[in-house]
N, C-alpha and C positions, 0 to 999 in steps of 0.2 A: 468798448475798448477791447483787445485783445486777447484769444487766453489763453496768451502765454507771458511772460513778461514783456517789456521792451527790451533793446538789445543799442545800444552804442557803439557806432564808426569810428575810428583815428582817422579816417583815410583823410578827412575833410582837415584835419588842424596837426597833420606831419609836419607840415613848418616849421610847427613850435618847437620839433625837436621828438628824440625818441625818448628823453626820459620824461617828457609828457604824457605818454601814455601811461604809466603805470597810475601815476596820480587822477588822469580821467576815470580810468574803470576804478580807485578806490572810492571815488566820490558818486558815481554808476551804483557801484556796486552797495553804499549806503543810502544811497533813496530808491531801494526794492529793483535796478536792474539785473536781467537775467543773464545778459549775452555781450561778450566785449569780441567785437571785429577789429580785421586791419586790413587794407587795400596795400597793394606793391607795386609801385612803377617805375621809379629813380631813386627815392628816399627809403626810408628806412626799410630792411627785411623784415618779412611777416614772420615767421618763425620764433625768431630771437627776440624780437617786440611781443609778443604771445606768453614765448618763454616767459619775459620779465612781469607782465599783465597775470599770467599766472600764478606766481608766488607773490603778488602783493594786491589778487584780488581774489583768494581762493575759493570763492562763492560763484562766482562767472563760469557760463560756459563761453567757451574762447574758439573765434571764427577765422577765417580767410575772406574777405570780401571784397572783389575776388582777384586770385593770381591767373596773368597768361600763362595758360597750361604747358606754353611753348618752350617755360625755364627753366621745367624739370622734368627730368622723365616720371612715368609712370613707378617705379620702384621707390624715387629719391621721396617724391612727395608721400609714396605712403608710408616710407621709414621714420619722415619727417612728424607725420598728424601721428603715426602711432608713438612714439618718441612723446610728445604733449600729453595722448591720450595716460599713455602708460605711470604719467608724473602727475595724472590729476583722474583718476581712472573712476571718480563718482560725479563726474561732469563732464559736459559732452563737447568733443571738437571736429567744428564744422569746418570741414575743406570745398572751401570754395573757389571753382574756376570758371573760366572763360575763356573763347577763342580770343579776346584782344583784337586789336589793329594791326596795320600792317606799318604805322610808323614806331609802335612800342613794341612788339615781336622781336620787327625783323629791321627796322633802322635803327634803333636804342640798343637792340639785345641782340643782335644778328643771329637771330634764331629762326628767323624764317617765316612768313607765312601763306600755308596751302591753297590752294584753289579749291577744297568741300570740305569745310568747314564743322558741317555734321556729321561726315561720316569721321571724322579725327575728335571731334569731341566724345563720339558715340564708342569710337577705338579705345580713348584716352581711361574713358569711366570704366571700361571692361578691363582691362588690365588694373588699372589699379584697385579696383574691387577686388580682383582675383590677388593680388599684393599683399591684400590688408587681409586677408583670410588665416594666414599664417600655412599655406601649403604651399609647396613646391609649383612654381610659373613654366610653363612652358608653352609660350604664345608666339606667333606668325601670323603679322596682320601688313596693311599698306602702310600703315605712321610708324609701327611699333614692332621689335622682335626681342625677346626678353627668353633667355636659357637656363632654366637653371634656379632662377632666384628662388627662395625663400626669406620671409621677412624674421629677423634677428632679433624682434624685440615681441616678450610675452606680453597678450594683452590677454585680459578679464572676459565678459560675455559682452562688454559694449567697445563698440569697435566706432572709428568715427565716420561720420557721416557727410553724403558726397552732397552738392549744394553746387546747381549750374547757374552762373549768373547769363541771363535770358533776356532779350526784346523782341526779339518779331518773334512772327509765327512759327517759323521750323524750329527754332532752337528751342521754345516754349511747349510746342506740344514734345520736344526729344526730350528735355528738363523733366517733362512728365511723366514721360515714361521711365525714365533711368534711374533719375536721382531719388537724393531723399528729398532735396528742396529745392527751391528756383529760389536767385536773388532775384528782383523788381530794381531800378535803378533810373535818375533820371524822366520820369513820368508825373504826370497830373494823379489827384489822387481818385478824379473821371474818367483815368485810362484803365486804372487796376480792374475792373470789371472785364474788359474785354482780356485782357492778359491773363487772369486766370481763366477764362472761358478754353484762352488754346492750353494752356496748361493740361487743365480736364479734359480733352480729347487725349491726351497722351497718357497719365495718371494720376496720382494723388497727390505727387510730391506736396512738402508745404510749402507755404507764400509765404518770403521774407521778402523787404521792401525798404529800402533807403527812405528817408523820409527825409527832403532838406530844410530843415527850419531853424530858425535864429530869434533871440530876443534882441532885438537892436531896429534902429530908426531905420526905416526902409528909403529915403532919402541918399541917405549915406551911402548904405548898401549895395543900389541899382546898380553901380558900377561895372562891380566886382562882379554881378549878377552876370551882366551883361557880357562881361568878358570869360566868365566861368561857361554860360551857354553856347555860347558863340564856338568855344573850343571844342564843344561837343558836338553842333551844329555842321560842322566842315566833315565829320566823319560818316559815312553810307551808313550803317547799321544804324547809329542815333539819328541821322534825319530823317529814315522811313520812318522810326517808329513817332519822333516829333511830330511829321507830318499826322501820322494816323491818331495824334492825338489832340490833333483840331490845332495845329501849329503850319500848317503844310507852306499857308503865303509868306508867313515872316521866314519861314529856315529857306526855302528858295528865293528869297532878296538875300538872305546872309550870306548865301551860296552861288548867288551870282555876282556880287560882289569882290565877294574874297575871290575869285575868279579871277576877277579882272584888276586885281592885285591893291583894291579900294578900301582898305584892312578897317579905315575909320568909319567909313559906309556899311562897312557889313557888321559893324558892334553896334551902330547905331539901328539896323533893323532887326535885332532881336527885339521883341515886342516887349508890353510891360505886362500883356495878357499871358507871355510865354512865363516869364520872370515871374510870374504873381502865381502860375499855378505849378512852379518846380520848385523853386529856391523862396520858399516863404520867409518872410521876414515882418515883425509886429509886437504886439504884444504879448504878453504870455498868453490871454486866453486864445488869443487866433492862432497859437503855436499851438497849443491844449487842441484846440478844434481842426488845427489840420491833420494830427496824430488819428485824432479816432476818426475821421475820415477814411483816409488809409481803412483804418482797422474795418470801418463799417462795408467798405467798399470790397472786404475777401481778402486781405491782408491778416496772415495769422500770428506775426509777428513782427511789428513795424520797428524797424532799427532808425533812430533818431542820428541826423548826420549834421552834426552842430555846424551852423554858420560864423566863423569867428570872425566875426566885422565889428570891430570896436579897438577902443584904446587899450582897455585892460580886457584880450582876450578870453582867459580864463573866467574872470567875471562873467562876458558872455557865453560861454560856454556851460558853465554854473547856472545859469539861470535858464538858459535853453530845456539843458536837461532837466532842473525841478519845474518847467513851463510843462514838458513836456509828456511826466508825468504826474501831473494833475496835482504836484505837491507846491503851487506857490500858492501866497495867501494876497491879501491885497496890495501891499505896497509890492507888491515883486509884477501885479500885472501893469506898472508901466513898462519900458523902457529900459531897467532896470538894469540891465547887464553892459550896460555904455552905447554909447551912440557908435555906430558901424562906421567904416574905413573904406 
């Protein structure tokens, strides 16, 4: 297993609402989790769900996983992590970003998105490093022109920590080089080997890695699989990396499909090989065993991203996480947490 704690996503059960998250990381944070995350794309803001995840799980380190870098500047985001940092200043906050899409950027958020990619993430981290320092900014770059700033808020000797969420290759060895971490996302837990490989050509950063698993009847489940892949499938960035990770013929039928405007056709060729090795769904011990997979496969910290496919969500949720880590006893390895939706 890992060794560091595990770390738990909202991003996956924001549906539920944003005052769900405080009560997930309370419950996180009583079966030994280390790290409570939050993803931002229409639903709720990361900050403010952070905020509230902080005072009612004061044991967590508290993440971003991850924000399109495109919705804030360089300054707001570092006022922001140091702002968390400064309110829990013996736990660590991980600012995690991403270039995003070009339908979440810049058709959702009309914020736009560049044609190089690395060099604006590469912009993005330099600046706001230089942010979070607490000196005086005076930068002139191609994304980014900042005068003047200084950051307003005093922090201690821990300052927080930058965290590129990564799949192909460029972004993976820049991740390695810059940051302090790479999120993993979306991948087989047969792929993470090769992804930290481009990592380590770049640097050390460490490997955090979404882990999808559910305790719930996979039956039920496929569905929602199939429709949660598929959505990921349409996007360039996720389908090279699906393809290079032994997915290549199902995500080009989904893709020529959706093409041709055959939306039931192309949910239909997501595969069940795809499905089986991203979005796990099973018993508690196959939950248990995809975890340390992950972990065994160079994952230093695998963040569990509940599948909430059942009637009484929470329930599955609950049992995911104590599946997860390795704290159910036997009645918990069936099913246990509701049959999936």
């Amino acid at each position: 297993m890992p060794t560091s704690p595990l770390g738990v996503t909202f991003a996956s059960v924001q549906a539920l609402g944003p005052a769900t998250a405080p009560e997930v990381a309370r419950r996180a944070e009583a079966m030994g989790y280390g790290s409570f995350w939050t993803a931002e794309v229409t639903g709720p803001e990361a900050f403010a769900t952070l905020g509230a995840v902080s005072a009612a799980a004061p044991g967590l380190d508290v993440g971003t996983g991850v924000l399109a870098l495109q919705l804030r500047t360089p300054p707001l985001l570092a006022m922001a992590g140091a702002t968390l940092q400064a309110l829990a200043p013996d736990r660590q906050v991980l600012l995690g970003i991403g270039i995003s899409s070009p339908v979440v950027a810049a058709r959702w958020h009309s914020a736009g998105y560049g044609a190089r990619p690395l060099a604006q993430v590469r912009e993005f981290v330099t600046v706001l490093r230089a942010c979070l320092s607490g000196e005086k900014v005076d930068f002139t770059g191609d994304f980014y022109q900042v005068q003047g700033f200084r950051l307003g808020v005093r922090l201690g000797e821990r300052r927080p920590a930058v965290v590129i969420g990564a799949l192909n290759e460029g972004m993976l060895r820049l991740a390695g080089e810059i940051a302090d971490g790479v999120l993993l996302n979306y991948l087989p837990a047969s792929h993470v080997p090769w992804s930290v490989e481009q990592v380590r050509k770049g640097g050390d950063a460490r490997i955090y890695s979404y882990v999808h698993v559910g305790v719930c009847e996979r039956a039920d489940g496929v569905d929602a699989a199939r429709r949660d892949l598929f959505g990921y499938a349409v996007v360039d960035a996720y389908a090279r990396n699906f393809g290079r990770a032994g997915y290549g013929d199902a995500v080009a039928e989904v893709r020529r499909r959706h093409a041709a405007g055959d939306r039931a056709g192309a949910l239909a060729a997501v595969s069940d090989e795809m499905i089986d090795g991203i979005d796990v769904m099973g018993e508690a011990g196959h939950v248990h065993d995809t975890v340390r997979a992950y972990a065994d496969n160079g994952v230093d910290v695998p963040i569990v991203f509940p599948l909430p496919w059942g009637p009484d969500r929470m329930a599955v949720i609950d049992a995911t996480l104590r599946a997860a880590a390795g704290s159910h006893d036997e009645k918990s390895t069936s099913t246990g947490g509701g049959r999936c939706e």
